[in-house]
C-alpha positions as CSV (number, residue, x, y, z in Angstrom):
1,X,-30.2,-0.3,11.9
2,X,-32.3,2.7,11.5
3,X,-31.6,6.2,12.4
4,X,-33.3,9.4,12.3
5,X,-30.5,12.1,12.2
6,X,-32.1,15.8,13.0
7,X,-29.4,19.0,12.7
8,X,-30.1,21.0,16.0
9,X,-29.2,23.9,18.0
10,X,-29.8,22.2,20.9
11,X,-31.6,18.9,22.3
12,X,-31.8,17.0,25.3
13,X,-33.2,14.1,27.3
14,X,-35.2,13.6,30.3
15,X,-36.0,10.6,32.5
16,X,-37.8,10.5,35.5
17,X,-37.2,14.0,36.0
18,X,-33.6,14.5,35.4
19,X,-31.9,15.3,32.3
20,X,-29.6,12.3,31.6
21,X,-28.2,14.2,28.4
22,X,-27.8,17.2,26.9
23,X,-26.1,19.2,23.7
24,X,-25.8,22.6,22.1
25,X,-25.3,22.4,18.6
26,X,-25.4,19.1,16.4
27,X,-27.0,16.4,15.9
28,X,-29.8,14.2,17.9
29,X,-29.7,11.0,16.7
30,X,-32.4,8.7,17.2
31,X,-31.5,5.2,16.7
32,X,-33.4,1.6,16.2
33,X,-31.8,-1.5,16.0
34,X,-33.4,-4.5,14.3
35,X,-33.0,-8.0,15.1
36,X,-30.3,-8.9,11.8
37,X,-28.5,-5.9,12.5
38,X,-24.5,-6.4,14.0
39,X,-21.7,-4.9,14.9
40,X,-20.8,-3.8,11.3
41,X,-24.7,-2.4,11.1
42,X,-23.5,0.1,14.4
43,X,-20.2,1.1,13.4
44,X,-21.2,1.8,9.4
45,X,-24.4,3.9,11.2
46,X,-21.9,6.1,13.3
47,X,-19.4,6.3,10.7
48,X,-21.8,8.0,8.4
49,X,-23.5,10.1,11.3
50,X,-19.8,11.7,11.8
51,X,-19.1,12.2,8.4
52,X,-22.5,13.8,6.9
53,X,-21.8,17.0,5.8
54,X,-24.8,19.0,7.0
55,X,-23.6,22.2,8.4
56,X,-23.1,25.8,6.4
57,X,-20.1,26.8,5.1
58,X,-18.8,30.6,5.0
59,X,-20.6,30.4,2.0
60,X,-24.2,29.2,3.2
61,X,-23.4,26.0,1.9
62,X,-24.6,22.4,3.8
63,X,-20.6,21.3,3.5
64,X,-19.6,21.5,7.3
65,X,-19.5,18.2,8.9
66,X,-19.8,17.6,13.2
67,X,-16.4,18.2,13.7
68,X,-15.8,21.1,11.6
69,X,-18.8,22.7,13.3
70,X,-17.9,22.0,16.7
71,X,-20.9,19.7,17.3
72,X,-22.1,16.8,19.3
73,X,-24.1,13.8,19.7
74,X,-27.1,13.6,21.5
75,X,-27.8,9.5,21.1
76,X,-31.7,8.1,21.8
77,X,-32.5,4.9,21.7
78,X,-35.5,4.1,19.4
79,X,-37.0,1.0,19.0
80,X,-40.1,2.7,17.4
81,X,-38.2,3.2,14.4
82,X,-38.4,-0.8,13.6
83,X,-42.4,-0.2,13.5
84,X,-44.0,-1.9,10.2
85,X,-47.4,-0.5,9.6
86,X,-47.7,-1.8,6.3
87,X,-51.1,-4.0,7.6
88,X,-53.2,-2.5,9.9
89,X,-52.9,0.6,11.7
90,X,-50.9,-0.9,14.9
91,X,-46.9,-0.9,14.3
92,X,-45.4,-4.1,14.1
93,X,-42.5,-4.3,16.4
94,X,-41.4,-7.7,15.4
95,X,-37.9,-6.9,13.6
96,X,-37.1,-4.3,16.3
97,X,-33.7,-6.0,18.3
98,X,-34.2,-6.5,22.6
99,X,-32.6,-6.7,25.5
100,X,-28.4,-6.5,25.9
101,X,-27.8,-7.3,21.9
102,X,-29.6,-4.2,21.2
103,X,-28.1,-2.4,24.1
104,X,-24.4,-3.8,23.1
105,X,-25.1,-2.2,19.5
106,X,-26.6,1.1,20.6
107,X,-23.3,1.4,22.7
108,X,-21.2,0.9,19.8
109,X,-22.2,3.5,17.8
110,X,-21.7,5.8,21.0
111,X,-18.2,4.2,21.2
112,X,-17.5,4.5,18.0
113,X,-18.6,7.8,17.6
114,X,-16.6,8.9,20.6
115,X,-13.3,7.3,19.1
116,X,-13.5,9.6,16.1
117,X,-13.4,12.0,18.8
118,X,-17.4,13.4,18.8
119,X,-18.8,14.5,22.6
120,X,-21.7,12.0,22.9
121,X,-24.4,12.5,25.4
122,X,-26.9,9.6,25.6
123,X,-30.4,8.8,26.6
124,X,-30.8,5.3,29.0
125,X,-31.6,2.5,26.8
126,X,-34.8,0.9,27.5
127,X,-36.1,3.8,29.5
128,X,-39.0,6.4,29.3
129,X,-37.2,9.6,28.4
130,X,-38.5,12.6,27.1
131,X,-36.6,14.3,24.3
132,X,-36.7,18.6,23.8
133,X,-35.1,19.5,20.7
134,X,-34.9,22.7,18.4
135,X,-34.4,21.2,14.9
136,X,-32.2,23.5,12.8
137,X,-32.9,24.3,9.4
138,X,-34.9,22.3,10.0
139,X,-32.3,19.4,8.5
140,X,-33.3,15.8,8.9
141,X,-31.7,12.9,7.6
142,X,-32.5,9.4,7.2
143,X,-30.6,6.3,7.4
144,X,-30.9,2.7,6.9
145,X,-28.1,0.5,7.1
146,X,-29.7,-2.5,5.3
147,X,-29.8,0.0,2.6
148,X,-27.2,0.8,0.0
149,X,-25.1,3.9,1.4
C-alpha cells in the first residue's frame, strides 16, 4: 500500500459537482492499494498516518502529531500511485488492487483511523473527484507499506 501524506491547511474533494469531503487543517492522504496488499497493509498505513509527528511545536518544531494539532483526515483513493513507469513512458497499472478488495482496504484505514478517534472525510472510491488543497509547509510524506517502517 502506498500513500502520499501532504500537511495542509485545508483540502477537499469534488465529484460531479459536489464536494463529497472536506477539512481544515491536517492531512490529505492519498492512498493506493496494490494487489498483495491486506488488511495488515491498511491498518499499519493508518497507524503511521496518525502517529507522524508533522506539526510545530511552541517551539517551531515538526513534533505535533494529528491529534495534538486538532487535525483531520481528508482520505483519496489513488490507484495512480501503483503506476510503474520503469519501461516506457505509459504507467503500468498492473500491481494496482480493483474492485471491493481494494475498496474493503481503503475503508479500513478510514475505520481505523476513525477508531483512534481522527475526523475522516473521504473521497468515493472509484470515482472522478477533483481534489483542492493548500499544502502547508509545504510538508509531504511518503509511505510504503511493503517497505521497512
Amino acid at each position: 500500500m502506498r500513500a502520499v501524506v501532504q500537511r495542509v491547511t485545508r483540502a477537499s474533494v469534488t465529484v460531479a459537482g459536489a464536494v463529497t469531503g472536506a477539512i481544515g487543517r491536517g492531512f490529505l492522504v492519498l492512498a493506493g492499494v496494490a494487489v498483495d496488499d491486506d488488511e495488515r497493509d491498511a491498518v499499519a498505513l493508518a497507524h503511521k498516518i496518525a502517529g507522524l509527528r508533522v506539526f510545530d511545536d511552541e517551539s517551531g518544531a515538526m513534533n505535533l502529531g494529528l491529534a495534538d494539532a486538532g487535525g483531520a483526515v481528508l482520505l483519496v483513493s489513488q490507484f495512480t500511485l501503483l503506476g510503474d513507469v520503469r519501461k516506457g513512458r505509459r504507467p503500468s497499472f498492473i500491481t494496482a488492487a480493483r474492485g471491493e478488495g481494494a475498496q474493503r482496504l481503503y475503508e479500513l484505514i478510514a475505520a481505523t483511523l476513525r477508531a483512534g478517534g481522527l475526523h475522516v472525510e473521504t473521497g468515493v472510491f472509484g470515482a472522478e473527484m477533483a481534489v483542492e488543497l493548500v499544502n502547508d509547509g509545504p510538508v509531504t510524506i511518503l509511505i510504503d507499506t511493503k517497505r521497512a517502517f
